[in-house]
N, CA, C and O atoms as CSV, one atom per row, in Angstrom:
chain,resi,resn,atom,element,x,y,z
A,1,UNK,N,N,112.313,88.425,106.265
A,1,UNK,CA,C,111.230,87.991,105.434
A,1,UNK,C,C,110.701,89.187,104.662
A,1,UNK,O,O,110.307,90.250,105.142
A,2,UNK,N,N,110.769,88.780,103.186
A,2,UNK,CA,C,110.204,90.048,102.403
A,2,UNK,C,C,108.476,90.099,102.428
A,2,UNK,O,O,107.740,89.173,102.090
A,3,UNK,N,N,108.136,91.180,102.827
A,3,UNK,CA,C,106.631,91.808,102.834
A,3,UNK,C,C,106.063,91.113,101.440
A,3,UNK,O,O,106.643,90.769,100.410
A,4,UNK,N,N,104.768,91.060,101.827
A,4,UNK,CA,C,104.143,90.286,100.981
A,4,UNK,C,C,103.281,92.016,100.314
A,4,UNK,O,O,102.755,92.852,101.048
A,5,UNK,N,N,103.403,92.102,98.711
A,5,UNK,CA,C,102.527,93.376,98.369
A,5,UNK,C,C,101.294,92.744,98.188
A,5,UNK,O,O,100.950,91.598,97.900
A,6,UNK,N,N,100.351,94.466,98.586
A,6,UNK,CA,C,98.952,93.959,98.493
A,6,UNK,C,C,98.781,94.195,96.921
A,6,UNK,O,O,99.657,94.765,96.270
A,7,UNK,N,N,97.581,93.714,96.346
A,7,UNK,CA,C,97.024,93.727,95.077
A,7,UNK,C,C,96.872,95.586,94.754
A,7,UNK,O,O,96.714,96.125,93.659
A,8,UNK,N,N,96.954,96.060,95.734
A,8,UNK,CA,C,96.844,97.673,95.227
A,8,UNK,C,C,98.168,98.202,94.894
A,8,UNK,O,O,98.431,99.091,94.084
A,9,UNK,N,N,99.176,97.351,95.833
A,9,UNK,CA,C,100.712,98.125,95.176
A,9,UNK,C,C,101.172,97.996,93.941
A,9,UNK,O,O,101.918,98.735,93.299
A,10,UNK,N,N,100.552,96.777,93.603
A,10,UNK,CA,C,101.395,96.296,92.220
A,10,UNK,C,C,100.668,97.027,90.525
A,10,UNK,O,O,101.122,96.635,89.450
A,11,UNK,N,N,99.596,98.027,90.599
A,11,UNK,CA,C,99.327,98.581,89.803
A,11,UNK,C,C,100.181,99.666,89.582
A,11,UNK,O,O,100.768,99.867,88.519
A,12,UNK,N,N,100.290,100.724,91.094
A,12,UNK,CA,C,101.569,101.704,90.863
A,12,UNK,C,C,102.736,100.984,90.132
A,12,UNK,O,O,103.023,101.722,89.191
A,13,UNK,N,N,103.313,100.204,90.122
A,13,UNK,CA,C,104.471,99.760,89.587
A,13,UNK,C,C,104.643,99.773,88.744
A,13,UNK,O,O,105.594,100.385,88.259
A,14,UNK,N,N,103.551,98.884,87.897
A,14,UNK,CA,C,102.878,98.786,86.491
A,14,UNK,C,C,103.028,100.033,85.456
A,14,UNK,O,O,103.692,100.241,84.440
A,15,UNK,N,N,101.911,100.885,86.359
A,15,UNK,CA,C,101.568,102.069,85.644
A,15,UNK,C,C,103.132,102.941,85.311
A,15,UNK,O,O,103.355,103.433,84.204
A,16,UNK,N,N,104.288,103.029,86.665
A,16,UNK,CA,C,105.334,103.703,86.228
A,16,UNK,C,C,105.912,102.877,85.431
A,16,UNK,O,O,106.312,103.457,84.421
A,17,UNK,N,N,106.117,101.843,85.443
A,17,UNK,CA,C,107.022,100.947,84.317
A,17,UNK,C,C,106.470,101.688,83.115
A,17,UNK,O,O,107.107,102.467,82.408
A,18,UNK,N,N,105.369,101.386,82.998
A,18,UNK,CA,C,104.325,101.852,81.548
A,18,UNK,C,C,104.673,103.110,80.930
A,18,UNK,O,O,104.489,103.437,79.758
A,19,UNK,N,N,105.285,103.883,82.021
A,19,UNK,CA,C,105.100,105.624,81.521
A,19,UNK,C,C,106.602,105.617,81.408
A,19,UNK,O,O,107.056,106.561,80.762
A,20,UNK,N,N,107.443,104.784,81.882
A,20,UNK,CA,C,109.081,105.337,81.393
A,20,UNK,C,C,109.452,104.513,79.995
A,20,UNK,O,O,110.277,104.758,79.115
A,21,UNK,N,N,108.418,103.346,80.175
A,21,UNK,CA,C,109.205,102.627,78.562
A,21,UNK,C,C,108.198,103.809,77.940
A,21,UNK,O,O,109.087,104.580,77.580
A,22,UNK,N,N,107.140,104.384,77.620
A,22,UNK,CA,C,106.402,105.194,76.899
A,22,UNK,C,C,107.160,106.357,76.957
A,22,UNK,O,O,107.150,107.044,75.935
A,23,UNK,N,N,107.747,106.706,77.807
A,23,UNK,CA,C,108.910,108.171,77.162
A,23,UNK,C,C,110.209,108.041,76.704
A,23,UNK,O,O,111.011,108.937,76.439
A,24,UNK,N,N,110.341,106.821,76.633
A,24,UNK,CA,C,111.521,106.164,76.666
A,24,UNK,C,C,111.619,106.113,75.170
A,24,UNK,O,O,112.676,106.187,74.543
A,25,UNK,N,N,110.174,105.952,74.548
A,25,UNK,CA,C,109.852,105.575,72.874
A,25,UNK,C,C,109.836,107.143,72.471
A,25,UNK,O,O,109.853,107.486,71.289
A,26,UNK,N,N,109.809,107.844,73.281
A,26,UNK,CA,C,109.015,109.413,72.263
A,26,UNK,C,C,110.631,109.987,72.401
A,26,UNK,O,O,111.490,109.944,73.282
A,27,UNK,N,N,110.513,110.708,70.619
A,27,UNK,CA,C,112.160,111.041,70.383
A,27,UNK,C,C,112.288,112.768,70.984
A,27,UNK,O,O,111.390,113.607,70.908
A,28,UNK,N,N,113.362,112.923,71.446
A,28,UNK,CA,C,114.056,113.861,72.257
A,28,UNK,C,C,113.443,114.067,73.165
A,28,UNK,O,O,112.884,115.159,73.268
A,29,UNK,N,N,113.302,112.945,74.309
A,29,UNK,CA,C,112.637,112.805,75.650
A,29,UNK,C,C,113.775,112.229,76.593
A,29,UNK,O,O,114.229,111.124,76.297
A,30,UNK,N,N,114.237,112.848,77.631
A,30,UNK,CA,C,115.375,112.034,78.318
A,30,UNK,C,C,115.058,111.869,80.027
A,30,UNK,O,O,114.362,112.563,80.768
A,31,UNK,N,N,115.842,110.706,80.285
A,31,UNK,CA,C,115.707,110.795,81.063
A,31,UNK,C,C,115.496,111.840,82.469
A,31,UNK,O,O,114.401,111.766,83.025
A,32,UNK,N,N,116.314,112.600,82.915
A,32,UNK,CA,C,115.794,113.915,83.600
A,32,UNK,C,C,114.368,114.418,83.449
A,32,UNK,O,O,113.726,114.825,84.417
A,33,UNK,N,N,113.874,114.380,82.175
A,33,UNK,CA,C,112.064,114.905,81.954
A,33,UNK,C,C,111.599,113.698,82.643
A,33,UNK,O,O,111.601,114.017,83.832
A,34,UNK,N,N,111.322,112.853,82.571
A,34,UNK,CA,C,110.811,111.803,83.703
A,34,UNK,C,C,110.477,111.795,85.031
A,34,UNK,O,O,109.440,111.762,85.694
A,35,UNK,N,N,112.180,111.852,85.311
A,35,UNK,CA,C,112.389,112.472,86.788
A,35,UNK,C,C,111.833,113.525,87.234
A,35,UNK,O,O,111.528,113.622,88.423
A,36,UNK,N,N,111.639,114.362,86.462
A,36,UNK,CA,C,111.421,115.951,86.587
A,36,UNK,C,C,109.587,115.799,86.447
A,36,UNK,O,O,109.032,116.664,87.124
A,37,UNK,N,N,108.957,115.197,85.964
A,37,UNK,CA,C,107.907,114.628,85.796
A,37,UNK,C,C,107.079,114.402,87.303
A,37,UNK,O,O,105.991,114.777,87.739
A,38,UNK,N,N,108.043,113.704,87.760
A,38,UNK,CA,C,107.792,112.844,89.178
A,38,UNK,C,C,107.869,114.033,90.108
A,38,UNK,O,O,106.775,114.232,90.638
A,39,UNK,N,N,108.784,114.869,90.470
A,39,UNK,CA,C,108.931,116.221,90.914
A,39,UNK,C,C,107.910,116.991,90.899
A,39,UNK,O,O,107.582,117.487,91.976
A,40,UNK,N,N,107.126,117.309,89.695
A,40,UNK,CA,C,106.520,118.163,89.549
A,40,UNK,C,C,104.850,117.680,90.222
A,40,UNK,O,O,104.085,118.480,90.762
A,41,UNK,N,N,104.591,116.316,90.034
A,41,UNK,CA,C,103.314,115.472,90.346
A,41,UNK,C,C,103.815,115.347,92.113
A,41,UNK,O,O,102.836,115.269,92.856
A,42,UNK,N,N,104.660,115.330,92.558
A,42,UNK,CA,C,104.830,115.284,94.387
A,42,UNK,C,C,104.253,116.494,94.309
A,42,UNK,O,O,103.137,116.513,94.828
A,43,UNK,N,N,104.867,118.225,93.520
A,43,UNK,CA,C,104.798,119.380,94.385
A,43,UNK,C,C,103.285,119.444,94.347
A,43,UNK,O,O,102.727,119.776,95.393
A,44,UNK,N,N,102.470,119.142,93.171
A,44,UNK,CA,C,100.951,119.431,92.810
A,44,UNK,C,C,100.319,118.772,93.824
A,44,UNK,O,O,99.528,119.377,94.547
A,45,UNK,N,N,100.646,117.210,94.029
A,45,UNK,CA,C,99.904,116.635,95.094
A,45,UNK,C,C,99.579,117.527,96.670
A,45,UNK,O,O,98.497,117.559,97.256
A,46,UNK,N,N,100.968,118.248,97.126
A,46,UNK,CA,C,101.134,118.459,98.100
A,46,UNK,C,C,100.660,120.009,98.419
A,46,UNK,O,O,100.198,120.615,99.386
A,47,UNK,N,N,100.942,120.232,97.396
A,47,UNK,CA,C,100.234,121.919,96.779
A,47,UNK,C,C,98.539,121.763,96.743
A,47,UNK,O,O,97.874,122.797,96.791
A,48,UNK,N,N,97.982,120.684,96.672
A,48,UNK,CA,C,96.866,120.669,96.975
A,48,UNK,C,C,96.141,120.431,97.848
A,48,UNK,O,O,94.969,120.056,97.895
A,49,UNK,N,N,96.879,120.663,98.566
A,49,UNK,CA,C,96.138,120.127,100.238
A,49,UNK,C,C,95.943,121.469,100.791
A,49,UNK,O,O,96.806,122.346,100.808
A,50,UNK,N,N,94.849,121.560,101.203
A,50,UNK,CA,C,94.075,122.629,102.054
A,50,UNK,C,C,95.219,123.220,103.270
A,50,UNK,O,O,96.098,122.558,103.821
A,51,UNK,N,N,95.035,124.022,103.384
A,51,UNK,CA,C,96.351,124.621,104.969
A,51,UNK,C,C,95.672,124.231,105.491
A,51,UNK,O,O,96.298,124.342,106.545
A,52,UNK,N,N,94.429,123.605,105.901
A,52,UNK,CA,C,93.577,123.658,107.215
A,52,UNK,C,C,94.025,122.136,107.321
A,52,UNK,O,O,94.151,121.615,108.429
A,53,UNK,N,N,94.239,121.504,106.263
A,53,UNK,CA,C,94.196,119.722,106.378
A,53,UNK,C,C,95.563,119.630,106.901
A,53,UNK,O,O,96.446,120.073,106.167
A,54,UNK,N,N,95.902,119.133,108.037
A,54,UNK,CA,C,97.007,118.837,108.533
A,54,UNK,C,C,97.766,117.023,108.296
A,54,UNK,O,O,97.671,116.115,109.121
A,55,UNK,N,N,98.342,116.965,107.193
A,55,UNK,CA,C,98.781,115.704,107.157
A,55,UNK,C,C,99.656,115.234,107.861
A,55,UNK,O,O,100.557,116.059,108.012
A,56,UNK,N,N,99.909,113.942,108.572
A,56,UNK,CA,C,100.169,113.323,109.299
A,56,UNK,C,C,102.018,113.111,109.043
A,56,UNK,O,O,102.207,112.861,107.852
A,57,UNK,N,N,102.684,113.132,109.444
A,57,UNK,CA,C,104.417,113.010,108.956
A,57,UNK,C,C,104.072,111.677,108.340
A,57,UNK,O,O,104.083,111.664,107.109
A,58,UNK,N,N,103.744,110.461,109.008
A,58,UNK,CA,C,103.449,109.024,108.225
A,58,UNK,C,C,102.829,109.303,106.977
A,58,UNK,O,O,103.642,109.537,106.083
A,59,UNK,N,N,101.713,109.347,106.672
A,59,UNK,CA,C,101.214,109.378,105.952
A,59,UNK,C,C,101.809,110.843,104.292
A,59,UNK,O,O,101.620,110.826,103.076
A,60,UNK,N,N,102.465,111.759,105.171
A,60,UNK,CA,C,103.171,112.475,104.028
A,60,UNK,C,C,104.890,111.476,103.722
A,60,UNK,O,O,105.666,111.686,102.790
A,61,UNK,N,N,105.003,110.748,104.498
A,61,UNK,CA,C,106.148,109.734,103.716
A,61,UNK,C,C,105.493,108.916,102.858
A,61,UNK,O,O,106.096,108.794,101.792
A,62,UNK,N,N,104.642,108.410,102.922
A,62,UNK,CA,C,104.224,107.617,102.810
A,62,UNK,C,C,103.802,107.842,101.038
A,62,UNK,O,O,104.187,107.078,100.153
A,63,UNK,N,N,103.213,108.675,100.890
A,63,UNK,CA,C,102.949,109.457,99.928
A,63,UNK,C,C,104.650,110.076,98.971
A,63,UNK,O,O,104.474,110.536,97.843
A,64,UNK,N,N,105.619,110.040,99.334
A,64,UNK,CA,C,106.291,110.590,99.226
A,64,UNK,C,C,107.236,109.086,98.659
A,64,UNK,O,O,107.887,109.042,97.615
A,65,UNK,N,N,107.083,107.955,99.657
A,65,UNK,CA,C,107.845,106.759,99.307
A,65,UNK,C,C,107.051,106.037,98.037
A,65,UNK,O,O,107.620,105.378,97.168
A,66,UNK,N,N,106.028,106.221,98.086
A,66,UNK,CA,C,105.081,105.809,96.569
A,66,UNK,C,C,105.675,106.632,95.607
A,66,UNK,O,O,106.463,106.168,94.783
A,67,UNK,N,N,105.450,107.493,95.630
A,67,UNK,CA,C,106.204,108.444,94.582
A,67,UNK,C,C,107.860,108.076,93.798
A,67,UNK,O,O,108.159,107.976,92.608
A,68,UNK,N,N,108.619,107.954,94.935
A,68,UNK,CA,C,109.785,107.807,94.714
A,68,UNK,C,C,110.232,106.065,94.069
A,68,UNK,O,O,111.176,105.717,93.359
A,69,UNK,N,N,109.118,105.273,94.672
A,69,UNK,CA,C,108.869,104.301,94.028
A,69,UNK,C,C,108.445,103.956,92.352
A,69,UNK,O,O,108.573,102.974,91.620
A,70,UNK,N,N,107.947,105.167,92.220
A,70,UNK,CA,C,107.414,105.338,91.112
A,70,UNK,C,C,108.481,105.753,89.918
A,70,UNK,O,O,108.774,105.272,88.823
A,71,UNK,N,N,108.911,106.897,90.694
A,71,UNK,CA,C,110.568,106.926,89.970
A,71,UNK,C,C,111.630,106.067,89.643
A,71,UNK,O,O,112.292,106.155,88.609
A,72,UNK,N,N,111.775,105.303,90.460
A,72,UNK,CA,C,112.434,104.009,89.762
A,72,UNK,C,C,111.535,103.496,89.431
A,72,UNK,O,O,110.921,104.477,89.851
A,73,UNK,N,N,111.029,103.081,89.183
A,73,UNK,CA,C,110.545,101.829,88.375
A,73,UNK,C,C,110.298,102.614,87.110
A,73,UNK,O,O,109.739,101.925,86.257
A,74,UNK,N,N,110.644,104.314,86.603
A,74,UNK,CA,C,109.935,104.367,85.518
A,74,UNK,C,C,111.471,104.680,85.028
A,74,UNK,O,O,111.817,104.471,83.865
A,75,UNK,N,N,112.190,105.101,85.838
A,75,UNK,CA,C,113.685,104.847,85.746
A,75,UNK,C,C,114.179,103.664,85.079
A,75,UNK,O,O,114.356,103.701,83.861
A,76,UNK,N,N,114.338,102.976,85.519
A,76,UNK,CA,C,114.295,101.094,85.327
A,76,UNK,C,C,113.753,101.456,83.568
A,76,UNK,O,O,114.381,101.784,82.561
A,77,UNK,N,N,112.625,101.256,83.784
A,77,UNK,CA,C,111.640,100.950,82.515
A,77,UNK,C,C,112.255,101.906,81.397
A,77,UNK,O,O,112.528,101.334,80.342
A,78,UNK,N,N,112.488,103.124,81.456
A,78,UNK,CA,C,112.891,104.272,80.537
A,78,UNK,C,C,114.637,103.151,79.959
A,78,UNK,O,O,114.926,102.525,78.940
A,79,UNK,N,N,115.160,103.353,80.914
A,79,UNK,CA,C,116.867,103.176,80.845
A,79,UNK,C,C,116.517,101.359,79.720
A,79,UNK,O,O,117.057,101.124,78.638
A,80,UNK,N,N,115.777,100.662,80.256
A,80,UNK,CA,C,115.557,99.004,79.816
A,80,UNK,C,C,115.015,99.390,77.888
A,80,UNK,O,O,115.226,98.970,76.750
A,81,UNK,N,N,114.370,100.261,78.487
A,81,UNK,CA,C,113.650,100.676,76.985
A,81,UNK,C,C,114.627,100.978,75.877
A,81,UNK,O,O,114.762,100.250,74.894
A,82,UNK,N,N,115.370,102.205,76.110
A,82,UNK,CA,C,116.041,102.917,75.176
A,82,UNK,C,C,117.214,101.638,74.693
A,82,UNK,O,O,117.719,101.456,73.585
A,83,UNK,N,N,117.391,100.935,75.866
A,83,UNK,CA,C,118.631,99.914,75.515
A,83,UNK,C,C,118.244,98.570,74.534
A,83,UNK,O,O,119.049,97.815,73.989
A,84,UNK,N,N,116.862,98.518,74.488
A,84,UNK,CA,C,116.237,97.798,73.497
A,84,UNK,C,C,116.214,98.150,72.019
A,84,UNK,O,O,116.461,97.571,70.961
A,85,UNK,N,N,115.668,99.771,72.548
A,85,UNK,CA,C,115.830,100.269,71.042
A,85,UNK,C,C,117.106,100.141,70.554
A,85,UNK,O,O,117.313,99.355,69.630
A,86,UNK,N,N,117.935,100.751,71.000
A,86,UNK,CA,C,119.708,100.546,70.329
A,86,UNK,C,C,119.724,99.802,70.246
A,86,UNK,O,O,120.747,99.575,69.599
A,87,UNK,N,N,119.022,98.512,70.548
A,87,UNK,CA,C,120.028,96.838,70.501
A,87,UNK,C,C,119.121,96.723,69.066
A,87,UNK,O,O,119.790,96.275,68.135
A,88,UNK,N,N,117.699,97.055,68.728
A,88,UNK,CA,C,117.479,97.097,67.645
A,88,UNK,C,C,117.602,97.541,66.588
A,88,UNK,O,O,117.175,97.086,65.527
A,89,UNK,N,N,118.515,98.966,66.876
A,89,UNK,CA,C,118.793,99.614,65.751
A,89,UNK,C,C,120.384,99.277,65.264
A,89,UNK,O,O,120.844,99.839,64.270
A,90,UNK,N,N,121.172,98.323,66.044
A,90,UNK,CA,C,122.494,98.269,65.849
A,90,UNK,C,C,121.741,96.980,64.654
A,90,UNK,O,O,121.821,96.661,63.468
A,91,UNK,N,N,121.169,96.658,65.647
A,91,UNK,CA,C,120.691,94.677,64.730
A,91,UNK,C,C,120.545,94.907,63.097
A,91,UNK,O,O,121.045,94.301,62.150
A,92,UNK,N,N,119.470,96.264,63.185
A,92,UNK,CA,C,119.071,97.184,61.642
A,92,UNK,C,C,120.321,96.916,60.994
A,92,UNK,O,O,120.632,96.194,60.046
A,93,UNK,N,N,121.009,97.749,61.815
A,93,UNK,CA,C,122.102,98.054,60.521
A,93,UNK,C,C,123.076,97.025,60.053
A,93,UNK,O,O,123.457,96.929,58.887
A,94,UNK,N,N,123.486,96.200,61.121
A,94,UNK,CA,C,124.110,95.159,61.126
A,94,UNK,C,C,123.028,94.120,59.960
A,94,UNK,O,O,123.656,93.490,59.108
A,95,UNK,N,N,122.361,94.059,59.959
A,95,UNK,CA,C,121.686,93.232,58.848
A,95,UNK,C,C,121.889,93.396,57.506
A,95,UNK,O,O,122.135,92.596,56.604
A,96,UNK,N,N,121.662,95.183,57.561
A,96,UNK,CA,C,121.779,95.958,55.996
A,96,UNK,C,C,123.009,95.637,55.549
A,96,UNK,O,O,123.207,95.414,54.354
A,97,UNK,N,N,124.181,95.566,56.672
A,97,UNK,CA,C,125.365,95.200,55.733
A,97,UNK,C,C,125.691,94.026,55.461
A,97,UNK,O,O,126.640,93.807,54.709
């Protein structure tokens, strides 16, 4: 039986969908900067935690599986995007002739 998401998961999803079709539109942006995106927002998160604050192994997956969640779906969204654009720009030209 698939888990039922709460109303708080389904904004993360959203929001990465949102940010890979949005780099997906900006020209000489590729995929890897995305990814690399996501990389850089885990190390800051984790880079900001106090040495004294001892996070929990659960709770640093946990943090870590959101994240990676986040990556695909902006994965997904980036790759869905760009393949739109080409399908529109073949359509362009294919019209002009």
């Amino acid at each position: 039986m698939e888990k039922c998401k709460s109303p708080s998961e389904e904004p993360k999803i959203t929001v990465a969908r949102a940010h890979g079709r949005e780099q997906a539109s900006l020209p000489n942006y590729s995929l890897p900067q995305v990814i690399q995106e996501y990389r850089l927002l885990r190390r800051m998160i984790f880079d900001s935690f106090p040495e004294s604050l001892k996070i929990r192994k659960q709770e640093q997956n946990a943090i870590i599986d959101t994240i990676e969640l986040g990556i695909a779906e902006a994965v997904v969204a980036f790759v869905e995007n760009q393949y739109q654009l080409r399908e529109q720009f073949v359509a362009a030209l294919a019209h002009d002739l």
